[in-house]
TITI-715082 format. One line per 5 residues: number of its first residue (from 0); their letters; for each residue x negated, y, z of C-alpha. Coordinates in steps of 0.25 Angstrom, whole numbers. Example, Ala and Ser with C-alpha at 12.3 -4.5 7.8 and 13.67 -1.06 7.14 Angstrom:
<marfis>
0> AS> -49/-18/31 ~ -55/-4/29
</marfis>
This chain:
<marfis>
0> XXXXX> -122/-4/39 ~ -138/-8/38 ~ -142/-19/26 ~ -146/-30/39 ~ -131/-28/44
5> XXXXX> -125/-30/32 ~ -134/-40/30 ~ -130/-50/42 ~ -116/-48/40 ~ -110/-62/31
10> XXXXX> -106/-60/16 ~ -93/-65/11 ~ -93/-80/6 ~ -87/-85/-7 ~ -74/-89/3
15> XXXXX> -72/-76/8 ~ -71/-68/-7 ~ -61/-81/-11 ~ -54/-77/1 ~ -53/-62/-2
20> XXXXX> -47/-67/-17 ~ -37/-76/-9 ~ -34/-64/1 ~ -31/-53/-9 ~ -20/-62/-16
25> XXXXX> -10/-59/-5 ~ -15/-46/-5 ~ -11/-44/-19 ~ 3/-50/-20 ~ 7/-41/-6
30> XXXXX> 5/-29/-17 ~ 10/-35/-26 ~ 24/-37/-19 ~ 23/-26/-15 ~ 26/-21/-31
35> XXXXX> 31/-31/-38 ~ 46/-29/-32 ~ 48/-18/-40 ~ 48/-23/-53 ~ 58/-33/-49
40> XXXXX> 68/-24/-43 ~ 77/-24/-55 ~ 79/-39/-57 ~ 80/-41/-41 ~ 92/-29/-40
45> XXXXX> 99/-38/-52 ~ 97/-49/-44 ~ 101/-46/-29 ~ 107/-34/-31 ~ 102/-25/-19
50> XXXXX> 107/-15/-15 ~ 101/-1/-16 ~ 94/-4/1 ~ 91/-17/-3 ~ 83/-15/-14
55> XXXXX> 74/-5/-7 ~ 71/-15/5 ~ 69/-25/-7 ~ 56/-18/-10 ~ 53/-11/2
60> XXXXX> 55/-21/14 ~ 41/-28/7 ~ 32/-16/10 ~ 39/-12/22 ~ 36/-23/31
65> XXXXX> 23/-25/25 ~ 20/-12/31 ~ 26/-15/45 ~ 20/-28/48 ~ 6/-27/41
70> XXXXX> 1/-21/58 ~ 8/-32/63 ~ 1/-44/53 ~ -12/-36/55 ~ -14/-40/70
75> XXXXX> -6/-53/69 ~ -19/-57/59 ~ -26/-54/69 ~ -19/-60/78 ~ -15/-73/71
80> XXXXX> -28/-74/61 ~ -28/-67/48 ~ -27/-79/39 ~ -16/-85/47 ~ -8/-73/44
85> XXXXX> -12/-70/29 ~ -6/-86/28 ~ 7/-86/35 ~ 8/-72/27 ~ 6/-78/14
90> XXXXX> 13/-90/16 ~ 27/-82/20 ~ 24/-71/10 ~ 24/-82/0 ~ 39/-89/6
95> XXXXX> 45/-74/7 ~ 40/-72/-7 ~ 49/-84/-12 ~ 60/-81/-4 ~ 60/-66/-11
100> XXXXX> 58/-71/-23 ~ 72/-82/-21 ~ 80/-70/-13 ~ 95/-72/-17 ~ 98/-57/-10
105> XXXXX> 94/-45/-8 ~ 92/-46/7 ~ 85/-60/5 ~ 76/-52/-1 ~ 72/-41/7
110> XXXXX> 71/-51/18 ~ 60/-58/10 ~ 53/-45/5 ~ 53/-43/21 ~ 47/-55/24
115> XXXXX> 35/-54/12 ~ 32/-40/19 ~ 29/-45/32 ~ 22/-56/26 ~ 14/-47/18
120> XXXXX> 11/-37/28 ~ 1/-51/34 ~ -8/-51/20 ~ -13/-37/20 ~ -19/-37/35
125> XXXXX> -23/-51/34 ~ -31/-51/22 ~ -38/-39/24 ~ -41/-43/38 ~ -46/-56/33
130> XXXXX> -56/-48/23 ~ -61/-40/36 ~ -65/-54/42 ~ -68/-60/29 ~ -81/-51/24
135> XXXXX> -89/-46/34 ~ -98/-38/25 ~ -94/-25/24 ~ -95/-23/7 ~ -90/-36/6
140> XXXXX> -77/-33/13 ~ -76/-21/7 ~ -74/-26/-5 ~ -66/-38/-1 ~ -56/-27/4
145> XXXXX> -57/-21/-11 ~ -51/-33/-15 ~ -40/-35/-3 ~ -36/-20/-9 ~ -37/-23/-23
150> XXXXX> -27/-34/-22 ~ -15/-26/-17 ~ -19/-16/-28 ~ -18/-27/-38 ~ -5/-32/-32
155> XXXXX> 2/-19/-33 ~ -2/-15/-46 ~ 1/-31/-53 ~ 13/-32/-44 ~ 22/-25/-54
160> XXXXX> 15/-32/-66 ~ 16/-46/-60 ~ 30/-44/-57 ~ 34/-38/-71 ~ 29/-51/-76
165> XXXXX> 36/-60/-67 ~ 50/-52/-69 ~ 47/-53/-83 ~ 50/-69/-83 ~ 55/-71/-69
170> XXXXX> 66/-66/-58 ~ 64/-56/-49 ~ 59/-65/-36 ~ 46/-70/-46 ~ 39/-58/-41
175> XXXXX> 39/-64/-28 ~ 36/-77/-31 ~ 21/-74/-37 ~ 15/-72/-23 ~ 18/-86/-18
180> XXXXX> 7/-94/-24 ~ -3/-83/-20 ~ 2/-86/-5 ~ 2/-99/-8 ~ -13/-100/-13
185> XXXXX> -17/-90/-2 ~ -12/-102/8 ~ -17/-112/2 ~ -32/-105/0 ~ -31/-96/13
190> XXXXX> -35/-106/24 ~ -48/-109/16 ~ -53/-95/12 ~ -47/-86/22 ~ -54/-88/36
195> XXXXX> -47/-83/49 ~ -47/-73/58 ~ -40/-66/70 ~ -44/-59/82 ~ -48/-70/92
200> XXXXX> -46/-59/103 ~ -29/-54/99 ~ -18/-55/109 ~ -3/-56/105 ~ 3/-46/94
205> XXXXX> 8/-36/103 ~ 24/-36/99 ~ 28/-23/103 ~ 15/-15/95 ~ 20/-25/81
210> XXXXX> 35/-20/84 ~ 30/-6/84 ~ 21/-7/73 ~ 31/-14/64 ~ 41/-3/68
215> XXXXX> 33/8/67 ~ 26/4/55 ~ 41/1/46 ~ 48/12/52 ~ 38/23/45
220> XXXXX> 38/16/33 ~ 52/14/32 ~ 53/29/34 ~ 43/33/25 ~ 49/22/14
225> XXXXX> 63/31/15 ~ 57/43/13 ~ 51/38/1 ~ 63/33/-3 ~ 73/44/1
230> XXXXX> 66/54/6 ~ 65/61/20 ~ 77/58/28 ~ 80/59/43 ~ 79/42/44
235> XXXXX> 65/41/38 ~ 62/52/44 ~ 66/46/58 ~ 62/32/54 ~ 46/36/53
240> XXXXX> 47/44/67 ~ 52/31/73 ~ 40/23/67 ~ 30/34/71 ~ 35/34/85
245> XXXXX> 34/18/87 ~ 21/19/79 ~ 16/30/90 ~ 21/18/100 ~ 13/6/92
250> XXXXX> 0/16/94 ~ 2/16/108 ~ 3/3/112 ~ -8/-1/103 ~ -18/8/114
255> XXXXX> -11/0/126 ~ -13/-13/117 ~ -26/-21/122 ~ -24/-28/107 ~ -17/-18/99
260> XXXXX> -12/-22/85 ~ -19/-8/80 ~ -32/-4/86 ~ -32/11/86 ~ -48/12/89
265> XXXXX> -49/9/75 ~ -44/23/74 ~ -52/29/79 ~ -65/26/68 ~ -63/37/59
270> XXXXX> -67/26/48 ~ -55/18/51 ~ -46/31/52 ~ -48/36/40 ~ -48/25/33
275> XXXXX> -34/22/38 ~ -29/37/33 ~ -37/35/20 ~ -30/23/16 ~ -16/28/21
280> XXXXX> -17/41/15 ~ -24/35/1 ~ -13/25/-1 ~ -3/39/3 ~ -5/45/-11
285> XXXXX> -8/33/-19 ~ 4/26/-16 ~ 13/39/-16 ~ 5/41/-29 ~ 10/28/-35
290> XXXXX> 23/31/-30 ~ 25/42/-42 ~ 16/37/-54 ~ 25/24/-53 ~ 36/32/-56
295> XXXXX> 30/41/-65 ~ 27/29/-74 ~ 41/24/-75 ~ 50/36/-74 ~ 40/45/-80
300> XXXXX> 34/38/-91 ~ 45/29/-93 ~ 37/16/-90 ~ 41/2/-84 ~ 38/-4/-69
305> XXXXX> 28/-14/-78 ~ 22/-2/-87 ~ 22/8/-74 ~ 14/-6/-67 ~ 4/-7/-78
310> XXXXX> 2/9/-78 ~ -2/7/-64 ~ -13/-3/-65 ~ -24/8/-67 ~ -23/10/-52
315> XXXXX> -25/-5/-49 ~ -36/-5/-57 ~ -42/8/-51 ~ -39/-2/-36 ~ -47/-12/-42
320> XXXXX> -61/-5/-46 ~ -60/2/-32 ~ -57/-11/-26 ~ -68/-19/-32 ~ -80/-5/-32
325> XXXXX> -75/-1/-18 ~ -86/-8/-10 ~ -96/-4/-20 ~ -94/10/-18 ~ -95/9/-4
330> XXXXX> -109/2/-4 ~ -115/17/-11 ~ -106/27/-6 ~ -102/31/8 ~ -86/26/12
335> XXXXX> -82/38/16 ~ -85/45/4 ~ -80/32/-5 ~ -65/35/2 ~ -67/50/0
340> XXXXX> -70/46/-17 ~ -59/37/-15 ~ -48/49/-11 ~ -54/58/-22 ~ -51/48/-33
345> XXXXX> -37/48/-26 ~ -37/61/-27 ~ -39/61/-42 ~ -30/51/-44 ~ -19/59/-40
350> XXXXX> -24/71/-47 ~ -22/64/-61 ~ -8/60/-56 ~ -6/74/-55 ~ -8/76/-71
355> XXXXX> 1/66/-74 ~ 12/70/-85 ~ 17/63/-97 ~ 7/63/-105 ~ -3/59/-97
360> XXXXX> 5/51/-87 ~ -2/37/-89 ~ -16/41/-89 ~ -15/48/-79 ~ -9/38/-71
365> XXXXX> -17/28/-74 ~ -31/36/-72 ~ -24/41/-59 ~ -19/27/-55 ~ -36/24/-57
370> XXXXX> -44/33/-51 ~ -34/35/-38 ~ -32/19/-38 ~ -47/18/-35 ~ -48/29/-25
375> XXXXX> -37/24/-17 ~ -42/10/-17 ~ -58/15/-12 ~ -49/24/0 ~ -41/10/4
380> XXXXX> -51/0/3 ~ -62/6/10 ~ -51/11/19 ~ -46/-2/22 ~ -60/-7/23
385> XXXXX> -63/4/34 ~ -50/0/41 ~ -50/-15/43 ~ -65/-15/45 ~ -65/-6/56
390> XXXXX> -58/-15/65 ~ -63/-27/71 ~ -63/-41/63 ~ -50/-45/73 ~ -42/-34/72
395> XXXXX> -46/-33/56 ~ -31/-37/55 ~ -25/-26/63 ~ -36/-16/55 ~ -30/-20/41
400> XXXXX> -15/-18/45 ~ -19/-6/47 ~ -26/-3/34 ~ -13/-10/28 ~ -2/0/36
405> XXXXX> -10/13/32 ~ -9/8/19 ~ 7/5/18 ~ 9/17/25 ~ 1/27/16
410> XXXXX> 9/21/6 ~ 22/22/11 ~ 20/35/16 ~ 14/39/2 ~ 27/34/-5
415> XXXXX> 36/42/5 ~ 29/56/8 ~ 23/57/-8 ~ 34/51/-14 ~ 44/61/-5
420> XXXXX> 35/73/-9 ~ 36/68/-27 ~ 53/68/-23 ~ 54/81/-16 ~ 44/86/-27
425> XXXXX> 54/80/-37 ~ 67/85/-34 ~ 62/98/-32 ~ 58/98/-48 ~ 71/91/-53
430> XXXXX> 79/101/-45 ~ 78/113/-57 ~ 82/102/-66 ~ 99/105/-71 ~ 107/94/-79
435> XXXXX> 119/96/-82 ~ 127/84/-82 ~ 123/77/-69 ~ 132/70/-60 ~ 128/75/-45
440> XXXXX> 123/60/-42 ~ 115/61/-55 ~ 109/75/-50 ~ 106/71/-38 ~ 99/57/-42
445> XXXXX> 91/63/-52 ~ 87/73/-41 ~ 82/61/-32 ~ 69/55/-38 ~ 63/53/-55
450> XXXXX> 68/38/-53 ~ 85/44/-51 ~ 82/55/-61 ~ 78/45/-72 ~ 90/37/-68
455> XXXXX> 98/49/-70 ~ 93/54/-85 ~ 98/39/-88 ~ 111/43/-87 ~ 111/56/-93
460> XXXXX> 112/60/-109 ~ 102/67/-116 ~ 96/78/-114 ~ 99/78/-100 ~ 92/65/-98
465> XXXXX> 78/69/-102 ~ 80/83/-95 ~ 81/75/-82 ~ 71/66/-85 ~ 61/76/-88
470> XXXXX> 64/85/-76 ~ 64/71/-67 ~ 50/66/-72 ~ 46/79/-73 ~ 48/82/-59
475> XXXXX> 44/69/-53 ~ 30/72/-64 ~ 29/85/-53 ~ 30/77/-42 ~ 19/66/-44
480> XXXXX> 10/79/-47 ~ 13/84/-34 ~ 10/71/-28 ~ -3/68/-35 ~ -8/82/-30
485> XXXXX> -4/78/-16 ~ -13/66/-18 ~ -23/73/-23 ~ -23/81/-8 ~ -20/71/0
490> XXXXX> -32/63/-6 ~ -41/74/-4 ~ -34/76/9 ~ -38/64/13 ~ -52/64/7
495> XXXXX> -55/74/17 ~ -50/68/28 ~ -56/55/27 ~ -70/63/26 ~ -67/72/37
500> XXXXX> -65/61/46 ~ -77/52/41 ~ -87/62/37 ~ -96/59/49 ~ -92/47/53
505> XXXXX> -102/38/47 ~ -96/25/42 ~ -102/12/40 ~ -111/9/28 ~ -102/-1/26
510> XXXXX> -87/4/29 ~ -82/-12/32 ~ -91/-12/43 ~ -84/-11/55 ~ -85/-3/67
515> XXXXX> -83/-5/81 ~ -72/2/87 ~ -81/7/98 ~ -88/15/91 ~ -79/22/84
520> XX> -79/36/86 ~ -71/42/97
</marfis>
């Protein structure tokens, strides 16, 4: 982009920065719901007794629809107005957070943790559509959407050390209760900071392409949820084919669409294309990463869900530098190759996690956590940059639901293919172990995953215990190397496809600038 473009495009006013602080608060309390569940599990399993099923749909239901609707809230802020949506968002997120937060029963609330995922799933698209709209220079947006992603990174890494402090004093349903005078402040200040936008030209939401989304979109990830859970089985299995076929039916009626709620000419920029698979991939190993040094922190090392939370914060801090230097990298240093730095700190990241013993555990860790936390946060903010710029202002919305799907499905497919891979690699070590002693239900539990195992050794008297012990976390030790290696590939992997695609495409100077979908490359 020459100096006398950039020069003629407005700069952000005083209101418009005010505005991004207002917009990244929702942001950060949808991460931190996301997180703070978990600490509570215990006092809420007291307290409603749920069952086995329900617990898991207690913390899964929250995620799950926010991945099914976010396509569905994306075009409906397009359709509606952006702001209109982020309000009548907030303001039923805030009401389902006090119903969860009061729910006498377990199915009270799985109900409400349904409702504050569909509510939820309107923040992410809305306010990173708003930014699209809200800073037209491109550096200036880059940054603004440092910020945007920044706050989910602190959401998710305080969430566990927010809610430790509120189960610390208060009952379980306190966690839920801090985000309601966030949402009440974002009402009351929203309507003044936020300005409006929709795309004057919409039609209707086409009903049959929302159905199909929502089922194609909740089908694959239900699969890939029980896989993760309970590994391969003819149901998952059968379960993601469906959601592949209806998603094969939701592309095709999208070409006969003279409004489509996903614009596949974006698809065809190469920019845009492999900004989509970098993110997706990118979040693939870091969250399948996550996934193991969680439990090696506490099963391992022996620490609490606090201790493993404060542990963590490395990453988040390694998110927040990247967040904050990311446009400033991008002003000396060509985008492409930024990303491709990006996957080679990921790469090393990984590498580190592959050292990891119990010695060195925590330094590790943490200098892993750091120097992979900043790659992955330079590949999914100039990704996400790339993404929602390359589409135009009025379909910004549809453009950032996108973004937000690739995200939650590199994540999910992370936890469920990685974390598939560290249990078969598991069992195949604990297999030469042979206690006398062990009841076949203990024999086969201990077999299962390091969390059963540990349960196990409880049980048993010395020195049977720490035999099994040692084996288990010995085992699961050989698995996250195997993991962290893989990461190390797929990063590279990645590294070289990203660059293969790119390499002579020329991107803008500035890669927020946008680009007219009729000149994309055929």
């Amino acid at each position: 982009m020459s100096e006398t473009k950039t020069e003629n495009i407005p700069k952000a006013t005083r209101k418009e920065w005010i505005g991004l602080a207002v917009i990244a608060l929702p942001c950060l309390l949808y991460a931190m719901d996301l997180t703070v569940l978990y600490l509570a599990a215990p006092q809420l399993s007291a307290d409603l007794n749920p069952t086995p099923s329900q617990q898991l749909w207690i913390m899964d239901i929250y995620g799950f629809l926010v991945a099914g609707f976010l396509v569905i809230m994306g075009n409906l802020g397009d359709r509606i107005g952006r702001r209109k949506l982020l309000l009548y968002g907030a303001a039923a997120f805030g009401v389902a957070s006090v119903l969860a937060a009061f729910s006498p029963s377990s199915e009270i609330l799985i109900l409400t943790r349904a409702i504050l995922g569909i509510t939820a799933a309107t923040l992410a698209p809305s306010t990173l559509s708003l930014i699209r709209n809200m800073f037209l220079d491109p550096k200036e947006r880059t940054f603004a959407i440092g910020i945007w992603g920044m706050s989910f990174s602190l959401g998710g890494a305080i969430g566990p050390l927010v809610g430790g402090v509120l189960l610390e004093y208060f009952w379980w349903g306190s966690v839920f209760l801090m985000s309601v005078p966030i949402m009440i402040l974002l009402l009351i200040v929203g309507p003044k900071l936020l300005p409006e936008f929709k795309d004057p030209n919409s039609g209707k939401m086409d009903i049959p392409s929302a159905i199909l989304s929502l089922v194609s979109v909740l089908s694959i990830i239900y699969g890939l949820k029980q896989i993760a859970e309970n590994g391969w089985g003819m149901i998952p299995i059968l379960t993601i084919l469906i959601g592949l076929t209806v998603g094969v039916v939701f592309i095709r009626r999208q070409t006969t669409l003279t409004d489509p709620m996903i614009d596949l000419q974006l698809f065809k920029l190469p920019v845009f294309t492999a900004a989509v698979i970098g993110n997706t991939m990118t979040i693939f190993v870091g969250l399948g990463a996550f996934l193991f040094i969680s439990q090696y922190l506490q099963l391992v090392l022996g620490l609490s869900p606090l201790e493993a939370g404060l542990w963590t914060l490395p990453g988040a801090l390694g998110n927040i530098i990247g967040s904050l230097t990311i446009h400033m990298i991008v002003r000396i240093m060509r985008p492409l190759y930024v990303m491709l730095g990006g996957l080679v700190l990921l790469a090393i990241g990984m590498y580190l996690y592959s050292l990891i013993n119990t010695e060195n555990g925590i330094w590790m860790i943490i200098a892993g956590s750091l120097i992979m936390s900043f790659g992955i946060c330079t590949v999914v903010i100039l990704g996400t940059d790339i993404i929602v710029s390359s589409a135009p202002p009025e379909r910004a919305g549809a453009a950032a639901s996108i973004s937000e799907t690739a995200a939650e499905f590199g994540g999910v497919l992370g936890i469920a293919v990685l974390g598939s891979i560290g249990v078969a690699i598991f069992k195949s070590r604990i297999n030469s172990i042979d206690l006398p002693g062990l009841t076949p239900e203990q024999f086969e539990s201990s077999h299962n995953t390091l969390a059963s195992a540990v349960a196990v050794a409880k049980e048993l008297p010395e020195p049977s215990r720490q035999i099994l012990l040692n084996t288990a976390q010995g085992a699961f030790t050989d698995s996250l190397h195997f993991i962290s290696l893989l990461g190390v590939g797929i990063s590279i992997a990645l590294a070289f496809a990203i660059f293969s695609i790119l390499r002579n495409k020329k991107e803008p100077e500035s890669i927020a600038e946008p680009v007219e979908l009729d000149k994309a490359p055929r």
